[in-house]
C-alpha positions in Angstrom: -4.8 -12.6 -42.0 -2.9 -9.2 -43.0 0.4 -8.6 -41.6 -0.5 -5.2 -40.6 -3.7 -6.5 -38.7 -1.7 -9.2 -36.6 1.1 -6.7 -35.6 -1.5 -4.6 -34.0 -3.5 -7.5 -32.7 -0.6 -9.1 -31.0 -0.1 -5.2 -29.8 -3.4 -5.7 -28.2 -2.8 -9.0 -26.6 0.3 -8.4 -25.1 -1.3 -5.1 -23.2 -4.2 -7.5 -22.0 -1.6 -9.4 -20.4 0.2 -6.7 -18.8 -3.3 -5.2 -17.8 -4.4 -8.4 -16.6 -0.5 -8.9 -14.6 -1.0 -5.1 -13.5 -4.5 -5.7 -11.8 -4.1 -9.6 -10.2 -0.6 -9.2 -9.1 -1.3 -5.6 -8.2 -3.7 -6.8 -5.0 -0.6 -9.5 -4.5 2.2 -7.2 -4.1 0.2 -5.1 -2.0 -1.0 -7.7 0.5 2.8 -8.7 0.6 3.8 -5.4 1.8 1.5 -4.6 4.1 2.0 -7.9 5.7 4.5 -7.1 8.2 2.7 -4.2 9.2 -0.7 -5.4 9.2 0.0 -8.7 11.0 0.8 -7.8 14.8 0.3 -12.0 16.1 1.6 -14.9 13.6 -1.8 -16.2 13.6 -2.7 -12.8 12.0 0.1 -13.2 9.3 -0.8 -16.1 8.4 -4.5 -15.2 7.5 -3.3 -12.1 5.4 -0.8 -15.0 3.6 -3.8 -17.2 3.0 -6.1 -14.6 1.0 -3.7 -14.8 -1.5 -2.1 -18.3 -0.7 -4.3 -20.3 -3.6 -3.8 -17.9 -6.3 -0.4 -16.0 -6.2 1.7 -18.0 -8.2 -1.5 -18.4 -10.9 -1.2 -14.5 -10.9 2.5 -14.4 -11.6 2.1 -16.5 -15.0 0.7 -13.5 -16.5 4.1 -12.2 -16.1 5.7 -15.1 -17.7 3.1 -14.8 -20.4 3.8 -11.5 -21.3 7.5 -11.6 -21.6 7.2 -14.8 -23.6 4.4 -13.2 -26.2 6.9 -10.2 -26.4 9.0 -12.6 -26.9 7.8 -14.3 -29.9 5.8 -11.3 -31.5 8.1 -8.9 -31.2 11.8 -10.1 -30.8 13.4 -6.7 -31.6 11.7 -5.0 -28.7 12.1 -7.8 -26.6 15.8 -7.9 -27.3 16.1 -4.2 -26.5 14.3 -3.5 -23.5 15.8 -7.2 -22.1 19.3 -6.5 -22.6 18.8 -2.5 -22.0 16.5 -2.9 -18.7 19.2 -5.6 -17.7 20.2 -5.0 -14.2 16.4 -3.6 -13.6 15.1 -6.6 -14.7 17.5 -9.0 -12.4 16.6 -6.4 -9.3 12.7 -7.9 -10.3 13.5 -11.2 -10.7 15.3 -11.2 -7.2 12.3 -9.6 -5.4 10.1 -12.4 -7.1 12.5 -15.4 -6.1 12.8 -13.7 -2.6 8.7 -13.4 -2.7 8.3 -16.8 -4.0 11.1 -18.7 -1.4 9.4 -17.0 1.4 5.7 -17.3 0.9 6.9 -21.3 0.5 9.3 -21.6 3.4 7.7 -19.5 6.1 5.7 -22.0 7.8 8.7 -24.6 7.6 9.8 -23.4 11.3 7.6 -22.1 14.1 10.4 -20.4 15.5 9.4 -16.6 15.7 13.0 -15.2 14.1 12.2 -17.5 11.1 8.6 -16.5 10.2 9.5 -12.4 11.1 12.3 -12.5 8.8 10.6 -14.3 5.7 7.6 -11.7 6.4 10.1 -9.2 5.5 11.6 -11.1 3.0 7.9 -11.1 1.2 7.4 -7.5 2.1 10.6 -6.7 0.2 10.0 -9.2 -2.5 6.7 -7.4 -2.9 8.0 -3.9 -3.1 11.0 -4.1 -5.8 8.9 -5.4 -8.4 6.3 -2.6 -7.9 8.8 0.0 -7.8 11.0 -1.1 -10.6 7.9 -2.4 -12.8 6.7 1.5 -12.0 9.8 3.1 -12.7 10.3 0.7 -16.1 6.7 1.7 -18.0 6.8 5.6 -17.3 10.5 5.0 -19.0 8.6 3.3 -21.7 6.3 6.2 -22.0 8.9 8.9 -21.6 11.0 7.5 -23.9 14.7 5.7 -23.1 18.1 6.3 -25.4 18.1 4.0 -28.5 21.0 4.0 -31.5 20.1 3.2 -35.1 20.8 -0.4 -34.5 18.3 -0.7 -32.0 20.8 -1.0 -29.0 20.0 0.7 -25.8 22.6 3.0 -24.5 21.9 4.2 -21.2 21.9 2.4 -18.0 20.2 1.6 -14.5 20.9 5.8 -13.5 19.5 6.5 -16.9 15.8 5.1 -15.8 16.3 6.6 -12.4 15.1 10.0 -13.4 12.4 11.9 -11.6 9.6 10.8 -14.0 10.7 7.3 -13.9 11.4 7.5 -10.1 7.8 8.9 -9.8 5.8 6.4 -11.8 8.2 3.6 -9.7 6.3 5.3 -6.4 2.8 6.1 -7.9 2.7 2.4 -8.7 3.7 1.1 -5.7 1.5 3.6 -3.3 -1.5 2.3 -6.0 -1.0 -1.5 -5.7 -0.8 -0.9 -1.7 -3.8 0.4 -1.9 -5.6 -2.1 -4.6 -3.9 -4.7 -1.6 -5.5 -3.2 1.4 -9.1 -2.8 -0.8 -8.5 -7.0 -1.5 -7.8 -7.5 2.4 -10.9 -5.5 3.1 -12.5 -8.1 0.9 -11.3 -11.3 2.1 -10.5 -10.9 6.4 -12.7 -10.8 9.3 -13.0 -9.3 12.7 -10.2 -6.7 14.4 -7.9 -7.1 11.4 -10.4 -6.3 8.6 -11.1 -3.1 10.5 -7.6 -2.1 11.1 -6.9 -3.0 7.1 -9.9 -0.8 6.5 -8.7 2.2 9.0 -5.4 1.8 6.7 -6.5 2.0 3.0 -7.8 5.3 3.9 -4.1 6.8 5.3 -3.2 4.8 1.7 -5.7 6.1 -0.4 -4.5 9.7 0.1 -1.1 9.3 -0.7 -1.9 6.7 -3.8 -4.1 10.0 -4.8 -1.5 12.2 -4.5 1.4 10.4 -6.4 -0.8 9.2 -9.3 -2.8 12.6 -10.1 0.9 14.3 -9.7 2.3 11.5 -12.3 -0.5 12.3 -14.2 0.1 15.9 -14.7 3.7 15.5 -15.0 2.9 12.8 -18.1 0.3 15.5 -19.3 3.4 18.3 -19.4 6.4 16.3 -20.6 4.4 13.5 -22.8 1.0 15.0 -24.2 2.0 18.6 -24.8 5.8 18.0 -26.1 5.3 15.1 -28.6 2.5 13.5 -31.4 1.1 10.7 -29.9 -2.6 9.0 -29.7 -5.0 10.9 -27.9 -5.8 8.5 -25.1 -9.6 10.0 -24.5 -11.3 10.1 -21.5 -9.2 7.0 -20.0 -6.7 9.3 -18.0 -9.2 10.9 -16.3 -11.0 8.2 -15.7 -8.6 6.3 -14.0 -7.9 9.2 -12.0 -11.6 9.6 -11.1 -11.9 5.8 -10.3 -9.0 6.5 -7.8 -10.8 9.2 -6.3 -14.0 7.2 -5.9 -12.0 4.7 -4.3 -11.6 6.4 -1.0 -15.2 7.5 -1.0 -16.5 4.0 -1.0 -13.5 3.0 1.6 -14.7 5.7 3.5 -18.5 4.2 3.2 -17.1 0.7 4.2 -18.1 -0.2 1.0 -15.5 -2.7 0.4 -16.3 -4.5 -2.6 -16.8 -1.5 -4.6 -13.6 0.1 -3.0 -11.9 -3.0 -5.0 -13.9 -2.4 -8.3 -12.9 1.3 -8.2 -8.9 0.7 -7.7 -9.4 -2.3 -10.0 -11.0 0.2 -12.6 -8.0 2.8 -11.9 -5.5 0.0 -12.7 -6.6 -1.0 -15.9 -8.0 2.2 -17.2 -4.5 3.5 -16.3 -2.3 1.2 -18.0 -4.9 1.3 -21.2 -3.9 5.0 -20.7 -0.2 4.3 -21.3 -0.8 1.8 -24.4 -2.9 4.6 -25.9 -0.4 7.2 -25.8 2.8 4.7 -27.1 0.6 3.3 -30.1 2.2 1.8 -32.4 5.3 2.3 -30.7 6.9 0.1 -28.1 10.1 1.8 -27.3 10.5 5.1 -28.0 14.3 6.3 -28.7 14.8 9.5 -27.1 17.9 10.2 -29.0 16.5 10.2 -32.4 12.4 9.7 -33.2 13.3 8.1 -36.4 15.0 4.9 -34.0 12.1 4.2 -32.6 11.0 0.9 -32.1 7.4 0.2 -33.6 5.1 -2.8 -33.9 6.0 -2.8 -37.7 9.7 -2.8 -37.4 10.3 -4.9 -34.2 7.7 -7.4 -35.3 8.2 -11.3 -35.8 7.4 -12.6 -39.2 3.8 -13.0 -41.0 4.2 -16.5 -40.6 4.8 -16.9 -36.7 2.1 -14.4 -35.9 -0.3 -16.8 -37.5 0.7 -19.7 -35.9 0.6 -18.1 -32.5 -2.3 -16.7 -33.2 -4.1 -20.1 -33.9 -2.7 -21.5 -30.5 -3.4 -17.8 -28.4 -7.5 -18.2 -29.4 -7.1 -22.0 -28.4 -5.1 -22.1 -24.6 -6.0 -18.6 -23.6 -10.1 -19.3 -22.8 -9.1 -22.6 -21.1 -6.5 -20.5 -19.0 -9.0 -17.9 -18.2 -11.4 -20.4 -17.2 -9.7 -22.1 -15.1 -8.3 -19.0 -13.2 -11.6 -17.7 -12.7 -12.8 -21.2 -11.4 -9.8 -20.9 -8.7 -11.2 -17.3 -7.4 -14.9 -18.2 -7.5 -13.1 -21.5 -5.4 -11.5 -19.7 -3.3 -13.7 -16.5 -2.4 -14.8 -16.9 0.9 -13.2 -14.7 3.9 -10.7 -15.7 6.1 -10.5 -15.5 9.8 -7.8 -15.8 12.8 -9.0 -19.0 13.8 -5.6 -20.9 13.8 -8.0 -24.4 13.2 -9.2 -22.9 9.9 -5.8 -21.8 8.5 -3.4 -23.6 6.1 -0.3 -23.4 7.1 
């Protein structure tokens, strides 16, 4: 195959699997910040755990995916934003070990103190990758300091500029809603009515941080610099967001999920649109930016992983979709019916 065409297919695959990261672990993070708050009894806590108990860590290998495929494909970009986004990056990986430890170890103890503070411990773990992960790709889009050599030379209060710290908070207000549309979807009784009562509080301000990220990437991004016009997709997501709240406010909860699910992927497509065929843009110098041509991997390797990508990937999206279709009923407060 031509060098040119696997540089941008590998482009493509990587955004699928940041897409397909954004919208699973999206619905996770959100349940595991609203869990504290949702949960009043432990018997309650333990239901919201369970929608996502079976599937969680599945959802989080998208992650691992990602990274590794940036990895391989496109080792200059990898190096860069890894060794640039350092400390943001080891924040992230803390929230996910803190996540992971306590969605493991809550049920070890009955002991009140014990659960409460591992609740909190996911709640947190939840909300650092959102943030950070938010804060990271409208960097990414902006555009981050890079030298000639390819060497980022800013630091953690370089990404911690108000379009950065904005994206960081529309992303996080968007997967507590895409969380409280999948609890609306998988609880029963008292607490699927007080989850629904919720996503509409969440829904408004998700509306307002995104559509005000949006027009504050429309000023500083589309009008100042030559980029890909991303088509209808932007608006789009930002109309799927809206019709979000109008089926949560119809009790419509499936399509409530569709809708923030739409917004999700239609947003990040969005972002890939606008960076093509870039994947780090130096804001010191346009000429240092990092593109899928010069941060690429060799002919060779792109082949090869190209060969294995159209052999594993089916079988892993099989099998994932098996373990939701297993695992799609609702879940109630009956302690007899919960896995603990």
């Amino acid at each position: 195959m031509p060098y040119e065409f696997l540089q941008i297919l590998w482009f493509i695959l990587i955004a699928v699997l940041w897409i397909g990261f954004y919208f699973l672990e999206g619905f996770d993070f959100g349940v595991g910040m609203l869990l504290p708050f949702l949960g009043k009894k432990d018997v309650e806590r333990r239901s919201i755990i369970n929608t996502i108990g079976a599937t969680w860590d599945g959802n989080e290998v998208w992650l691992l995916t990602a990274g590794g495929a940036t990895f391989a494909a496109f080792p200059h970009w990898y190096a860069t934003m890894f060794s640039g986004f350092y400390l943001a990056l080891f924040l992230l990986l803390i929230g996910l070990i803190l996540r992971g430890i306590s969605l493991e170890y809550r049920s070890k103890d009955s002991n009140p103190k014990w659960r409460n503070t591992f609740d909190w411990m996911i709640a947190v773990g939840s909300f650092l990758p959102s943030l950070l992960l938010g804060t990271a790709f409208a960097n990414l889009a902006q555009g981050v300091p890079i030298n000639e050599n390819m060497m980022f030379t800013g630091n953690l209060f370089t990404l911690l500029n108000p379009y950065g710290l904005l994206g960081g908070l529309a992303t996080t207000a968007v997967f507590l809603l895409h969380g409280a549309n999948f609890l609306g979807l998988k609880l029963e009784g008292e607490l699927r009515q007080r989850t629904n009562a919720l996503a509409k509080k969440l829904w408004i301000a998700a509306s307002v941080l995104f559509s005000a990220f949006a027009v504050y990437s429309y000023i500083s991004i589309y009008l100042k610099r030559e980029i890909i016009d991303p088509g209808i997709a932007p608006l789009a997501a930002v109309v799927f967001l809206l019709l979000s709240g109008y089926f949560i406010n119809k009790k419509m909860e499936g399509w409530a999920f569709i809708m923030s699910s739409l917004h999700i992927v239609l947003a990040q497509v969005s972002f890939y649109l606008m960076t093509f065929p870039n994947v780090m843009i130096s804001s010191t110098n346009p000429e240092w930016t990092l593109t899928i041509y010069n941060a690429s991997s060799t002919q060779y390797t792109l082949t090869v992983m190209s060969i294995v990508a159209l052999i594993f990937v089916p079988i892993v999206l099989v099998y994932q979709g098996w373990t939701y279709y297993m695992f799609a009923k609702r879940v109630g407060t009956d302690k007899k019916t919960l896995v603990y």
